[in-house]
Backbone as JSON Lines, residues from 0, in Angstrom:
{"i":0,"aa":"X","n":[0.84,-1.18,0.0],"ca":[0.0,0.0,0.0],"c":[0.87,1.24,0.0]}
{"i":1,"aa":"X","n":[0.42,1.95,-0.66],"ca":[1.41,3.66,-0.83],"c":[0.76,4.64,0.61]}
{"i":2,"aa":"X","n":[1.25,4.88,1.21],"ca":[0.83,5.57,2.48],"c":[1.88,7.25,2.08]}
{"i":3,"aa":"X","n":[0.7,8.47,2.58],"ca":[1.03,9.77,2.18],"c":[2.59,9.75,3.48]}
{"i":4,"aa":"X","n":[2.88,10.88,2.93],"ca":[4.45,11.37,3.99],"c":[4.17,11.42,5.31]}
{"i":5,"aa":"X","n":[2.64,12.07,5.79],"ca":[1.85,12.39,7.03],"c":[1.92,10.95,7.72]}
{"i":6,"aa":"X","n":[1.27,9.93,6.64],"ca":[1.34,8.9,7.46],"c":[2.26,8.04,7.67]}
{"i":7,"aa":"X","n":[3.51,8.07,7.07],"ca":[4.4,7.82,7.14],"c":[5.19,7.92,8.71]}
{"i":8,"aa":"X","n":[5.34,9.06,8.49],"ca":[5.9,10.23,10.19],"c":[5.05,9.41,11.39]}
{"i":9,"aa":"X","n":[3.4,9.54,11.22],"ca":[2.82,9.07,12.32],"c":[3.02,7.09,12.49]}
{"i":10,"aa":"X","n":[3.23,6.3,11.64],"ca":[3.57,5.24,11.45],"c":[4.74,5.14,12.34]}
{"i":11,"aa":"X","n":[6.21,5.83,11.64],"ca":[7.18,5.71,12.52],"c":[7.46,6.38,14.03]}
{"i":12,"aa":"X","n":[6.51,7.42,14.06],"ca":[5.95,7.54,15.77],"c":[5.6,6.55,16.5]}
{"i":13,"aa":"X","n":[4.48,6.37,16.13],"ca":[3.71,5.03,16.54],"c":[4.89,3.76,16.96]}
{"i":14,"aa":"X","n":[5.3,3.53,15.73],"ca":[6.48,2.54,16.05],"c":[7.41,2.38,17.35]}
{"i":15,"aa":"X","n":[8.1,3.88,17.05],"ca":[9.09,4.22,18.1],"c":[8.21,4.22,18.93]}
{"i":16,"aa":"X","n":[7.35,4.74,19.21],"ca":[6.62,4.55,20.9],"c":[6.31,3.56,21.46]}
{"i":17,"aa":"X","n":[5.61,2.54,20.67],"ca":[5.63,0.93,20.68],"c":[6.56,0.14,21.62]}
{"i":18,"aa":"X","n":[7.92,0.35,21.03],"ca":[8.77,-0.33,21.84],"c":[9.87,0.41,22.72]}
{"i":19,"aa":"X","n":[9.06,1.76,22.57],"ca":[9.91,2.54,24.38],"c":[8.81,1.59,25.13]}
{"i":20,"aa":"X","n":[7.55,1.87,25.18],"ca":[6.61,0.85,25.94],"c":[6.45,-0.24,26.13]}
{"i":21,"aa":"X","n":[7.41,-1.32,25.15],"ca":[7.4,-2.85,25.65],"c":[9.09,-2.68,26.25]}
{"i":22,"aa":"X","n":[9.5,-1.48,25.66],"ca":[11.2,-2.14,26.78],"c":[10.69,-2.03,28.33]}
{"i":23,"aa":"X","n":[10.0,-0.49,28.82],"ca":[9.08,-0.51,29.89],"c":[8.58,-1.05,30.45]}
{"i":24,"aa":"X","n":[7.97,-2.47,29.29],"ca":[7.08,-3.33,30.17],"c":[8.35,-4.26,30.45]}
{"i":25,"aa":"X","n":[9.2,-4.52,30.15],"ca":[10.55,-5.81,29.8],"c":[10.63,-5.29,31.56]}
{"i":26,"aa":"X","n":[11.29,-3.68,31.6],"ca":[11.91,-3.15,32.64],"c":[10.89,-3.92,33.87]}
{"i":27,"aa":"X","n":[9.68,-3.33,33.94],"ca":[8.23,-3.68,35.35],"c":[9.05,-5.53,35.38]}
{"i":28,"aa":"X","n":[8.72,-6.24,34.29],"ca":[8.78,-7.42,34.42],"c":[9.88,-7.91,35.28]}
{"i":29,"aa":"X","n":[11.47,-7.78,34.75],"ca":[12.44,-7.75,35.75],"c":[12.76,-7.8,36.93]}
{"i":30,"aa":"X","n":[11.89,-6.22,37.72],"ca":[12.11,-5.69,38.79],"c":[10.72,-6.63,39.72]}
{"i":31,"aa":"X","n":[10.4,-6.94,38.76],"ca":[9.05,-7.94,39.63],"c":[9.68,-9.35,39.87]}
{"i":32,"aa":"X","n":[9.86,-9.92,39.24],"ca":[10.85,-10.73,39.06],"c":[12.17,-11.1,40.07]}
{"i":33,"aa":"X","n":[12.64,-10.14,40.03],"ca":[13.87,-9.64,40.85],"c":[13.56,-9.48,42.41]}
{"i":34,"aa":"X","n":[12.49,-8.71,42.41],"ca":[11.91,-8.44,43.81],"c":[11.06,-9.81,44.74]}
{"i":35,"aa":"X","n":[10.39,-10.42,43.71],"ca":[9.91,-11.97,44.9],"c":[11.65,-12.83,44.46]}
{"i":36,"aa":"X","n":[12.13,-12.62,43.88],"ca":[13.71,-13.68,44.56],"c":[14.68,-13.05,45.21]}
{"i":37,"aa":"X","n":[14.54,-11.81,45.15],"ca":[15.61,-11.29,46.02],"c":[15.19,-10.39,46.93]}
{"i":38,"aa":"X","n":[13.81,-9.73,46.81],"ca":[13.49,-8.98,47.63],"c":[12.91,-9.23,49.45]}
{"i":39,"aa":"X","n":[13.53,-8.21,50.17],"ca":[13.3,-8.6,51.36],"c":[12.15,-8.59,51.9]}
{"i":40,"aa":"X","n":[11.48,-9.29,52.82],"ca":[10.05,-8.97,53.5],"c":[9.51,-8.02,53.62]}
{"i":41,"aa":"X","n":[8.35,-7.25,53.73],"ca":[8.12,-5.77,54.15],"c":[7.54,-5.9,55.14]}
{"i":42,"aa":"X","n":[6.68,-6.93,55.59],"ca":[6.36,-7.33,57.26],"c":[5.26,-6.74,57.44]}
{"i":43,"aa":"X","n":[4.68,-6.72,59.07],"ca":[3.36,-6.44,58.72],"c":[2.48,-4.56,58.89]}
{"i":44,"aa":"X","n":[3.81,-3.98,58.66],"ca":[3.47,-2.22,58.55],"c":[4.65,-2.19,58.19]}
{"i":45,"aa":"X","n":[4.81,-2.04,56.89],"ca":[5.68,-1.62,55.8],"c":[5.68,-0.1,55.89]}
{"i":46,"aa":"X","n":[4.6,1.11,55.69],"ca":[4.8,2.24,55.89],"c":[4.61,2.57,57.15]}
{"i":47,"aa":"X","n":[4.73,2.02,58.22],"ca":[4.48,2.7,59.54],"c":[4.16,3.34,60.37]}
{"i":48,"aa":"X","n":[2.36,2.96,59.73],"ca":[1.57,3.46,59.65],"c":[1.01,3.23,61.03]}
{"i":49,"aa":"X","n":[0.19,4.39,61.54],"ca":[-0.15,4.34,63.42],"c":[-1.88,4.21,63.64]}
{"i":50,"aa":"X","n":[-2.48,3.72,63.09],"ca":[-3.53,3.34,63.13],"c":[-3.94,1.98,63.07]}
{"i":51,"aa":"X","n":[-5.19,1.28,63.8],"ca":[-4.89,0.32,64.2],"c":[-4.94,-0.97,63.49]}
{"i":52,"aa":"X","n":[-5.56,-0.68,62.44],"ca":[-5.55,-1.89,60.93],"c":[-4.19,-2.51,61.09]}
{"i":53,"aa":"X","n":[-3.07,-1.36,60.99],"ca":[-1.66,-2.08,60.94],"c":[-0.98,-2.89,62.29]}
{"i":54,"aa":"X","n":[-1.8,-2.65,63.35],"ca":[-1.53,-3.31,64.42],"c":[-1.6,-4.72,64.44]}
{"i":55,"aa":"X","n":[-2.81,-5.1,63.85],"ca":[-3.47,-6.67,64.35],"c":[-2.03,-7.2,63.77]}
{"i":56,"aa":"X","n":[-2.29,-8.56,64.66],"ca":[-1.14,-9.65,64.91],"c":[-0.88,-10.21,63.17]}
{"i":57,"aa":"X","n":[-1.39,-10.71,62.28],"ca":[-1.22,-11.15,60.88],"c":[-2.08,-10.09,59.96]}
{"i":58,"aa":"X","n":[-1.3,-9.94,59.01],"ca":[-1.54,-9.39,57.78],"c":[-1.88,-9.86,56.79]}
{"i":59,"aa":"X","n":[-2.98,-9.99,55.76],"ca":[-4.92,-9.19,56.21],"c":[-5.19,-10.1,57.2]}
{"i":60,"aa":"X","n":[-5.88,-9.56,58.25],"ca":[-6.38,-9.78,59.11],"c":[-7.36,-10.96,59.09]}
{"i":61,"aa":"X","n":[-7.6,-11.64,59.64],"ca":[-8.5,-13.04,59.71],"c":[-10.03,-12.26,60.78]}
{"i":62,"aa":"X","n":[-11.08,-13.19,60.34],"ca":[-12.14,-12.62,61.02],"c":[-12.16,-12.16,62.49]}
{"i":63,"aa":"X","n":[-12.57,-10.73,63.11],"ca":[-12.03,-10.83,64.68],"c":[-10.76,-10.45,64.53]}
{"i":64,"aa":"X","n":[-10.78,-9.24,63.76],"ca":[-9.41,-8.67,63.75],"c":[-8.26,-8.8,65.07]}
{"i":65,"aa":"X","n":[-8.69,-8.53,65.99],"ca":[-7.52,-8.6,67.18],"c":[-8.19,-9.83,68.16]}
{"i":66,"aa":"X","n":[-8.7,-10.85,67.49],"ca":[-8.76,-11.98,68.78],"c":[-10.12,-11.66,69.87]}
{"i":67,"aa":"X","n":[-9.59,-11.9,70.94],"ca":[-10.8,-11.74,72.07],"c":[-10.36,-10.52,72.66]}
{"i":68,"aa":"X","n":[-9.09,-10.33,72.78],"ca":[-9.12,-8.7,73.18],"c":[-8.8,-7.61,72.73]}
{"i":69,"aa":"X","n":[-10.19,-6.41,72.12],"ca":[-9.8,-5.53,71.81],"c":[-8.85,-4.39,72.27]}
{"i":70,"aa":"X","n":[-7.59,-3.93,71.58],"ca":[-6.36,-3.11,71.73],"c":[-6.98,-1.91,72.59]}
{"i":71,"aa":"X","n":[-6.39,-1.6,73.51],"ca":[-6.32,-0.18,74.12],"c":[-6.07,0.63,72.96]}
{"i":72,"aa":"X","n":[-6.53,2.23,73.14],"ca":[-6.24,3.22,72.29],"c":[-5.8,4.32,73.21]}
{"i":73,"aa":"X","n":[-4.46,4.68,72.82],"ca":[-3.74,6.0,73.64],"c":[-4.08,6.98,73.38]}
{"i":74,"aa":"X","n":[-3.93,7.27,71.89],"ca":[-3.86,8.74,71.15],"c":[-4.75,8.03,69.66]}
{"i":75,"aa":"X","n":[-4.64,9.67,68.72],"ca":[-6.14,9.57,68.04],"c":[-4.93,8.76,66.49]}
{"i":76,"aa":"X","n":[-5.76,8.45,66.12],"ca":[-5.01,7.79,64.63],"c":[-3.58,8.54,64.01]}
{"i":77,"aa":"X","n":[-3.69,9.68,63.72],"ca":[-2.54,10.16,62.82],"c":[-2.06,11.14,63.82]}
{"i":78,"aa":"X","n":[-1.57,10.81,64.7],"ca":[-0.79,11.56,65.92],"c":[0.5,11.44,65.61]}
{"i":79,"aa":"X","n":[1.24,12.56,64.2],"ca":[2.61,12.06,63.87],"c":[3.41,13.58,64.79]}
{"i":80,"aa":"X","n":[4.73,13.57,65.03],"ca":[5.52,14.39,65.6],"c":[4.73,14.83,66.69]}
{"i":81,"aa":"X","n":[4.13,14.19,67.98],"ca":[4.5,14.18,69.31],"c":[5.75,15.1,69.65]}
{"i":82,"aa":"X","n":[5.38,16.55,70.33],"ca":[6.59,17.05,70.62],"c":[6.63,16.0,72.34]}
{"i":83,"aa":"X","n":[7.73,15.94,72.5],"ca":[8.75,15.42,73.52],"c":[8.52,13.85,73.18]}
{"i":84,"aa":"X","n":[8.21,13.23,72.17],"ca":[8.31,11.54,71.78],"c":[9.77,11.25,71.34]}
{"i":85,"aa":"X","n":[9.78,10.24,71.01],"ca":[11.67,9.76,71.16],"c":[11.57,9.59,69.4]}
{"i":86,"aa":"X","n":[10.07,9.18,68.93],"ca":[10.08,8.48,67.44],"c":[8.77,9.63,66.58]}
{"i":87,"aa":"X","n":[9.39,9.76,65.75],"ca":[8.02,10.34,64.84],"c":[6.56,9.43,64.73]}
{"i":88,"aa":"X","n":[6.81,8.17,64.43],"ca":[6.01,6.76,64.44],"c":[5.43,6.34,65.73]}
{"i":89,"aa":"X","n":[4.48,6.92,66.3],"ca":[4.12,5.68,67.04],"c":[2.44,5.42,67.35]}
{"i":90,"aa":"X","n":[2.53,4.2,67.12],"ca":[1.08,3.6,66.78],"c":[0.33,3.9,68.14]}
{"i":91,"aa":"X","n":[-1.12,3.64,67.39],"ca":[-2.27,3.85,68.92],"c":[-2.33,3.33,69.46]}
{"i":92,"aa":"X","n":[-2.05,1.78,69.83],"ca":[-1.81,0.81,70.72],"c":[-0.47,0.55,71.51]}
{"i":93,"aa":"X","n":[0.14,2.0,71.55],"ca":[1.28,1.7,72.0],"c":[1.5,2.73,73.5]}
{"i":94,"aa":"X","n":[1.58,2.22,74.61],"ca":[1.21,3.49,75.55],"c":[2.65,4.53,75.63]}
{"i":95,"aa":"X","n":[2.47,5.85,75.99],"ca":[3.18,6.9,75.92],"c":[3.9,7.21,77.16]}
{"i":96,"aa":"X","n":[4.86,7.93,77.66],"ca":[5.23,8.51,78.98],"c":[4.76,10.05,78.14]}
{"i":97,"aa":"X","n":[4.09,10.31,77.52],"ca":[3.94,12.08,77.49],"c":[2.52,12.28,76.81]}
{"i":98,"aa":"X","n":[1.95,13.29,76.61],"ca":[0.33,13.36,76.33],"c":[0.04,13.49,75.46]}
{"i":99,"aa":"X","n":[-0.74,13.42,74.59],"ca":[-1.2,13.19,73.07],"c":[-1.46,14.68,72.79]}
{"i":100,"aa":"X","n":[-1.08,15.43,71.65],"ca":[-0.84,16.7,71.24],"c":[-2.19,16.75,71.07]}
{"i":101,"aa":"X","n":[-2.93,17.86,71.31],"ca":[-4.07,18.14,70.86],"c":[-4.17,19.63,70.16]}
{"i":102,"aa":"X","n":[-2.84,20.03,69.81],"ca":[-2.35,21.37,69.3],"c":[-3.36,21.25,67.85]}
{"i":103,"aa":"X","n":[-4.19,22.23,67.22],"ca":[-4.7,22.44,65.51],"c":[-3.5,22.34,65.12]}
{"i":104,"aa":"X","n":[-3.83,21.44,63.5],"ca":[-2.63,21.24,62.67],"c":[-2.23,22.22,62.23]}
């Protein structure tokens, strides 16, 4: 088939974009790849996160999230930088020696 100059240009666009996007996909594949054989655990609060979903004992949670006894709660969910705390991080089930900021963000 005789294709005009226009379509020509957009043909070899098309093309070239084609396989920046399958080397891309080659790249995802690899690093996926790479990551369940070599990659380390992330455990069960990977972002370290202070609310209490990330608390329960196994990750997703089984019915009866925390068992027969529900967790004490210290402070309110996203209680990050505690002035006088030792850690930026610390979860609601975790008790404090100092008082939960109630300062407006």
């Amino acid at each position: 088939t005789i294709m005009t100059e226009s379509a020509h240009h957009l043909n070899s666009f098309i093309s070239i974009m084609a396989f920046i996007v399958g080397f891309a996909q080659m790249v995802f594949l690899f690093n996926l790849i790479w990551s369940i054989r070599h990659g380390r655990e992330a455990g069960g609060n990977p972002w370290r996160a202070t609310t209490l979903e990330w608390q329960t004992p196994e990750t997703p949670p089984a019915h009866g999230n925390f068992g027969k006894e529900l967790p004490i709660v210290y402070r309110w969910a996203y209680d990050y930088s505690v002035p006088g705390a030792k850690e930026d991080f610390i979860p609601q089930n975790v008790p404090g020696d100092f008082a939960p900021s109630r300062e407006p963000a």
